[in-house]
N, C-alpha and C positions, 0 to 999 in steps of 0.2 A: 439557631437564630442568627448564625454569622451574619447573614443578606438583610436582616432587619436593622435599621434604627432604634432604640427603644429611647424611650424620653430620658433613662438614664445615662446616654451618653452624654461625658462632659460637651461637646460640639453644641450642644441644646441650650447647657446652661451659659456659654460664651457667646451664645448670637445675644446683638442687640439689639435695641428695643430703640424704635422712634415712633413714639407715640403719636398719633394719628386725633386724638380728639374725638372719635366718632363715640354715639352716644349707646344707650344700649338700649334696643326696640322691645315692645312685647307684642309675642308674636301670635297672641291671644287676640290682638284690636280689630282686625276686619276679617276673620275666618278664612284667609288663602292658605293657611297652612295647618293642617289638623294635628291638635294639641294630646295626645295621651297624659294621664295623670299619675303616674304608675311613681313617677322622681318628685310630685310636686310638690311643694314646701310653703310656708307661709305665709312670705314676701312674695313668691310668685317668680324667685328670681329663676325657676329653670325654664321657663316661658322666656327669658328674654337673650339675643343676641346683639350685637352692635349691627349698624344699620345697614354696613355694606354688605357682612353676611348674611343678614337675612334677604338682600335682593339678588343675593347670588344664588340660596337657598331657590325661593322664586324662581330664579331663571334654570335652574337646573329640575325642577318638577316641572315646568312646561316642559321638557326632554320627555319625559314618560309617554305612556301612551294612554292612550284612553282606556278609563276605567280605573287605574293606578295613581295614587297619590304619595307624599311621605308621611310619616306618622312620625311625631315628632316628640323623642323623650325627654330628652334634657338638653338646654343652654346654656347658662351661665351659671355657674357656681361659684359660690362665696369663697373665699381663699379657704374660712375659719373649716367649713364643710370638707374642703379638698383636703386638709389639714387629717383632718378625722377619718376619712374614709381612706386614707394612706398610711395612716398610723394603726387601721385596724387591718388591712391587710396586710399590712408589714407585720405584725407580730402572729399572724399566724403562718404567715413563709418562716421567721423564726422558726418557730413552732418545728415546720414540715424540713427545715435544713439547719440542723441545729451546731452542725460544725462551718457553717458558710462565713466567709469571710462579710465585713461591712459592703465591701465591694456588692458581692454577689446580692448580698440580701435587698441589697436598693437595684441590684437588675432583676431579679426573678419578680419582686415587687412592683415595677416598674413596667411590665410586660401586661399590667392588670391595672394599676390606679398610679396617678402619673406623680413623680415629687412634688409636691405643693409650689416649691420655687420655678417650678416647670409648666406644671399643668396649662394646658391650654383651654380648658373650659375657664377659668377661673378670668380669661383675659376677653373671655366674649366673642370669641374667634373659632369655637368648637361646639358641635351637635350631635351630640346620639340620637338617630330615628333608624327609622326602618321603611318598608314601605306595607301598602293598605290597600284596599279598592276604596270604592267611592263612599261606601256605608260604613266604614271603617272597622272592614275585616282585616284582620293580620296576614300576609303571607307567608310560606314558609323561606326560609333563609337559614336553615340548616339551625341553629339552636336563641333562645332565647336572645334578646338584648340585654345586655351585660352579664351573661352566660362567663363563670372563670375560667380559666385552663382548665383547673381540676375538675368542675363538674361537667364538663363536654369535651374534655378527653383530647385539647385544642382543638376541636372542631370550631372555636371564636374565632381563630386566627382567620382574617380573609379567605389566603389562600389554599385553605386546609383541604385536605386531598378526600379525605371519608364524606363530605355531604351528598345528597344525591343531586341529579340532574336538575330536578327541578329550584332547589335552593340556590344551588351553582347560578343559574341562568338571572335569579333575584338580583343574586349578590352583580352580577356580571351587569345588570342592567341600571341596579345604582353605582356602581363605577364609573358608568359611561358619563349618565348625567352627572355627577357631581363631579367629575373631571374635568368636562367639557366647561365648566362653571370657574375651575381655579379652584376647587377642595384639594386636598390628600387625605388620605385615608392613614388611620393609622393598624400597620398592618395585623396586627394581635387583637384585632377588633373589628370585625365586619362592618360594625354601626359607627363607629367613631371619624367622624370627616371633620375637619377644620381648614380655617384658611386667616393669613393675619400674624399669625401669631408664631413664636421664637421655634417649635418644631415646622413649621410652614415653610417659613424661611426654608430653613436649615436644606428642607428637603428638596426644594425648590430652585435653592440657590440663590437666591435673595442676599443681599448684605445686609438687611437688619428686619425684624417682626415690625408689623403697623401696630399690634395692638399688645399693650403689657398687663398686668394684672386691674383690673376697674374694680366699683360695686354700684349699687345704684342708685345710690346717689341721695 
């Protein structure tokens, strides 16, 4: 993972933050963008993103081609949530590396659920989907959404070399659009695209994130 960024590099946690104001949308209100319920909770907060990235989201599904849409898992996450879902896979990397330095344990963990002081969903600037045809069947994309290292063998990683052809081309085809939009991807996660926020930057080159940690309000 030399070539990778992962959210635990300190660079992440030193970019700054100029808060932007934008508010956070829910992207349940006019059916443009198909909602999976698979993360949703019950404020409704994985339904929503801040406003510029959901019309970036927008302008990157019009890229698709007919008959293809996104399918869209989770948005914005509660800090307290991001909190928790990092604190549980941190102690089973514990667990899996039991002589690993503090260091290590926050990057192997890292590579899967992002610091809470980090995270980028938590800032409303980040989306796990996938994509769907019109009636919203799933495509294949080589393994599940939020698939960990351990149980797909890194096959989450974008780039991973074992999926077949037809997954490859998924993956390759939401790259393009959500590239072409102003996303990154975060590489250890096929499904994870953000824009906004302190990894964006970073990766971007930005001197400070638009958006820092929100809730809703």
């Amino acid at each position: 993972m030399t070539d990778i960024i992962l959210l635990s590099d300190p660079r992440v946690a030193r970019t700054p933050v100029e808060e932007c104001g934008e508010p956070l949308a829910d992207l349940r209100a006019d059916g443009r963008l198909r909602m999976d319920a698979r993360q949703a909770d019950g404020d409704g907060s994985y339904a929503h993103l801040r406003t510029g990235v959901l019309e970036r989201l927008l302008q990157a599904q019009r890229r698709l081609p007919d008959g293809v849409r996104f399918l869209v898992v989770e948005g914005f996450r509660p800090p307290g949530l991001q909190r928790r879902y990092y604190e549980e896979y941190e102690a089973v990397m514990r667990t899996a590396h039991p002589d690993a330095s503090e260091a290590r344990i926050r990057e192997v963990t890292s590579a899967y659920i992002a610091p809470p002081d980090v995270a980028p969903h938590v800032s409303g600037g980040a989306v796990d989907l996938t994509l769907c045809t019109d009636d919203g069947t799933e495509l294949p994309l080589g393994t599940e959404v939020n698939a960990t290292p351990e149980e797909s063998a890194g096959a989450c990683r974008t780039a991973a070399p074992g999926i077949d052809a037809e997954a490859r081309a998924h993956r390759e085809l939401m790259d393009r659009a959500l590239t072409a939009a102003g996303f990154v991807n975060y590489p250890t996660e096929w499904w994870h695209w953000s824009f906004g926020d302190r990894y964006w930057a970073l990766v971007t080159g930005r001197p400070a994130a638009r958006y820092g940690p929100t809730d809703l309000g």
